[in-house]
N, C-alpha and C positions, 0 to 999 in steps of 0.2 A: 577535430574529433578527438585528437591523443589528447588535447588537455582536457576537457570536459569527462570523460572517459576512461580514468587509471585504467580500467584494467584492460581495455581497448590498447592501453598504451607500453604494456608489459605486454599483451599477446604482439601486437607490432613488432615490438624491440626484438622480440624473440623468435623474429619471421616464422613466425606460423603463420601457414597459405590459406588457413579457412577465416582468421581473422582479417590477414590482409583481403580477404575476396569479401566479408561482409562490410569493410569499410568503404570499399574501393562501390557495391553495389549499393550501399546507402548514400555514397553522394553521386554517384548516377541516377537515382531517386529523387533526392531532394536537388538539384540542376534540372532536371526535367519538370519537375511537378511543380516548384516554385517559379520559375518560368511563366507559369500558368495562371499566377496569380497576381493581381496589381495590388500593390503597396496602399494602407494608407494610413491614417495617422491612428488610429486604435492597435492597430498590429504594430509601430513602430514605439507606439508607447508599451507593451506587452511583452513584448523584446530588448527592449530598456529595462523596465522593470527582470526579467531574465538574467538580465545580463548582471544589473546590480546583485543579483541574489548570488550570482554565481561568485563574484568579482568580492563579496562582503564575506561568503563561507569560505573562499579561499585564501582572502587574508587572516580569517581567525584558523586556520590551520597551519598556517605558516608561523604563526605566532608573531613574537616581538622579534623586534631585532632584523627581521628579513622586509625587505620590498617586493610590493607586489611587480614595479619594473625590472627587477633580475628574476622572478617567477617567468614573464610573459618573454621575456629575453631568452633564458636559458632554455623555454617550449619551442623557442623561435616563432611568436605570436604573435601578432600587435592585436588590439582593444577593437580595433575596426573588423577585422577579423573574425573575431568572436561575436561581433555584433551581428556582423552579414548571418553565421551561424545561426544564431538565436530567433533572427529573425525570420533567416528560411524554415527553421521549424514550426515559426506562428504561420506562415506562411501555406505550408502541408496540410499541417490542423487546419487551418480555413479550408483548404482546398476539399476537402472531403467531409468537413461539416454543414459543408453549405446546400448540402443534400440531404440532409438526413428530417424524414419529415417529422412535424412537430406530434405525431402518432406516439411513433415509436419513442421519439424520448418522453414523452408521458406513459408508455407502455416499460419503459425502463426505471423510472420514477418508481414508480407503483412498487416495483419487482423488488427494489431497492429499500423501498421502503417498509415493504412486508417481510424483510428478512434483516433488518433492523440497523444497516446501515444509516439510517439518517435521523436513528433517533440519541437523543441526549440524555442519560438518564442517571439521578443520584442514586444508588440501590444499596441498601444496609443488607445484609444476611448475613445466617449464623450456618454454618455446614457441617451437620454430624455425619463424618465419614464412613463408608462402610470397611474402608480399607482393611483397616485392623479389630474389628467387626461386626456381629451377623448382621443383617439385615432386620433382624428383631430389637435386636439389642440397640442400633441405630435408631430404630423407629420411637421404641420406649422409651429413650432419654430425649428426641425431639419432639415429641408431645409433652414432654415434662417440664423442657425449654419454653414451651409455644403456652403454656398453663399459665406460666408467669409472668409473661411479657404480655398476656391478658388480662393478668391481675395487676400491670400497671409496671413493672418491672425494668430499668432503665435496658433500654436494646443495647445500645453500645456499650455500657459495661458488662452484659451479659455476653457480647458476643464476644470482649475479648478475652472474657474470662473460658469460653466452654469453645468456643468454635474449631475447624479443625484445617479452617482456611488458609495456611501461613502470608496469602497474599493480601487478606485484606486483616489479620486478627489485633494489627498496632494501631489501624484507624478505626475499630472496634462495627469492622464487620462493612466498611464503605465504601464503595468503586464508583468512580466519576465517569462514565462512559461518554465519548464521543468521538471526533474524527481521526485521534489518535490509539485510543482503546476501545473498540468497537463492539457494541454489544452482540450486535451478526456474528461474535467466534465464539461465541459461548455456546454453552449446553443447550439443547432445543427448550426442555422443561422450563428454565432458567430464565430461558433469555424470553418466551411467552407468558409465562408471569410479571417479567420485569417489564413489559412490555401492555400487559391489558389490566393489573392490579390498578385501586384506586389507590390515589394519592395520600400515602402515609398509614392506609389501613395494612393491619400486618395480614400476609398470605395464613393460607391454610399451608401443610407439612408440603413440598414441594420435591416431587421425589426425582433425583438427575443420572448419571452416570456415577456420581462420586457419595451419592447416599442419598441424605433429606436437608433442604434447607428450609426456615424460614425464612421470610420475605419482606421486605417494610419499602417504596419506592417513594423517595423523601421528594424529587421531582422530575418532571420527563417533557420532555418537547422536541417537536418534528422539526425538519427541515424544508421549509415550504419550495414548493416545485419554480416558482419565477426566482430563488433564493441558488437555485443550483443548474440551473439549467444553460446553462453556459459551463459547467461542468461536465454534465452528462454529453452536449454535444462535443466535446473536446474528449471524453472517454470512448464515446462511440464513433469518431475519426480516427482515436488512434488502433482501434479495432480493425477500421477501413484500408488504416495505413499497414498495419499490421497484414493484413489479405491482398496487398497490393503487394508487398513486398515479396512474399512468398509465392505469388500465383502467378503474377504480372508482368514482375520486373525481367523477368526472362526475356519477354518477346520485345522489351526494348535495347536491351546491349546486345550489338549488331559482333563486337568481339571486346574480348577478354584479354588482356596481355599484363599481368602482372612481372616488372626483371625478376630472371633469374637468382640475381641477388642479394634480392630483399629476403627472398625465402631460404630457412635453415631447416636442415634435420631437428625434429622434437622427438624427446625421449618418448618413451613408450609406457605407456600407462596402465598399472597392473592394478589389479583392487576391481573391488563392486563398480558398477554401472555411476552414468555423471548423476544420477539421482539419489545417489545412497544404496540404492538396491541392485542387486546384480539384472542386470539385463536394461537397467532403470535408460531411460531417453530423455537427452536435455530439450527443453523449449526455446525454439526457435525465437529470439528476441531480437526483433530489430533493434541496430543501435540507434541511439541519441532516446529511447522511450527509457523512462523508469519500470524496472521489476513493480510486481504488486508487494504491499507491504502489508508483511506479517504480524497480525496482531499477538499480544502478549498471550503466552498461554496458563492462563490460569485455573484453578478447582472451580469453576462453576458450571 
């Protein structure tokens, strides 16, 4: 867990008792539940592949000049180790995908799909802000834009010449959407045109949060449901695992006995709430899961 884990591995070092208690209760977790589950050759190839990935980003962090065998040394880890690891977490995910009926992950599909995770989309647009002004004045220079680009008017040198987008204005007005920058974090307006326009017809004025865009969507394609559904159930397990962890795992650890010595005094912590805001409350994450990742934020 501490290698896979940094910061799992500074909360350790530094005996803190709520860290020690989430590790100590996720391999009482994963001992139990994988337990549960029989091995076979899919999950052992899945956890190889795991392992490689893990084994491949940790060498390029370490860089030149260092071995990955003084890495697994100095963790005090052998390969085998981290394999059992990897493999009791395909293990888990099996364990609680194996229920999940084929309903609901087409009913998650759907949900998913109508809020534009899964779609793939080229989108050009030109954004007259309102920021620095009116909302008139915005309006009238993007119909005056949209005059032109009707009359035949190159998009992309217009857009990087007037747009007011600094994230797309050097690729003259162009965003690549997909499982990295997701079209789901954008503006509602934005992302419903980017999403129902036809292909390469420019939009009507497109009004967002951030003023008026034109629209032009160069191409767009879904992600079909047999294409991903070995995803979704592996999302909606670790959702399982996640309510197991939190609601469950209680009424199986019969006692708790962390040494004394593992645990130190932690300073005290003055400032806003762990969310930024005062009174803010951290989400409980079980370890060995990935946080959700934050897509870029950008004017659209």
């Amino acid at each position: 867990m501490k290698t896979v884990e940094p910061g799992i591995e500074k909360q350790i070092d530094a005996g803190d008792k709520e860290a020690l208690q989430q590790v100590l209760h996720f391999q009482v977790m994963t001992d139990y539940l994988s337990s549960k589950v029989k091995e076979d050759a899919q999950m052992k190839k899945e956890a190889d592949d795991s392992f490689k990935q893990f084994e491949a980003y940790t060498k390029q962090q370490l860089g030149q000049g260092k071995k990955i065998e003084q890495f697994y040394a100095d963790k005090k880890v052998t390969t085998e180790e981290l394999k059992t690891f990897f493999l009791n977490q395909i293990k888990m995910i099996s364990y609680f995908s194996k229920d999940v009926p084929e309903a609901e992950k087409k009913k998650k599909y759907e949900e998913a799909k109508n809020l534009g995770f899964l779609t793939k989309a080229d989108v050009r647009h030109i954004l007259v802000s309102t920021e620095k002004r009116s909302k008139a004045e915005a309006k009238k220079k993007a119909e005056a834009l949209l005059q032109q680009l009707r009359a035949g008017a190159d998009f992309a040198k217009l857009a990087k010449e007037n747009t007011d987008d600094p994230g797309s204005k050097e690729t003259g007005g162009l965003y690549h959407y997909d499982d990295q920058q997701s079209l789901a974090q954008t503006d509602e307006a934005y992302k419903k045109a980017a999403m129902t326009l036809p292909i390469n017809k420019i939009s009507d004025l497109v009004e967002s949060q951030f003023g008026y865009h034109i629209m032009r969507v160069e191409s767009r394609t879904e992600q079909p449901y047999d294409q991903i559904k070995g995803d979704l159930a592996r999302a909606m397990a670790q959702e399982k695992e996640q309510q197991f962890y939190t609601e469950k795992l209680k009424g199986i650890i019969k006692e708790e006995n962390i040494p004394a010595s593992m645990i130190k005094q932690q300073p005290v912590q003055q400032g806003p709430g762990p969310s930024g805001q005062p009174g803010g409350q951290p989400v409980q994450q079980v370890p060995g899961q990935q946080p959700p990742v934050q897509a870029p934020s950008n004017q659209k």
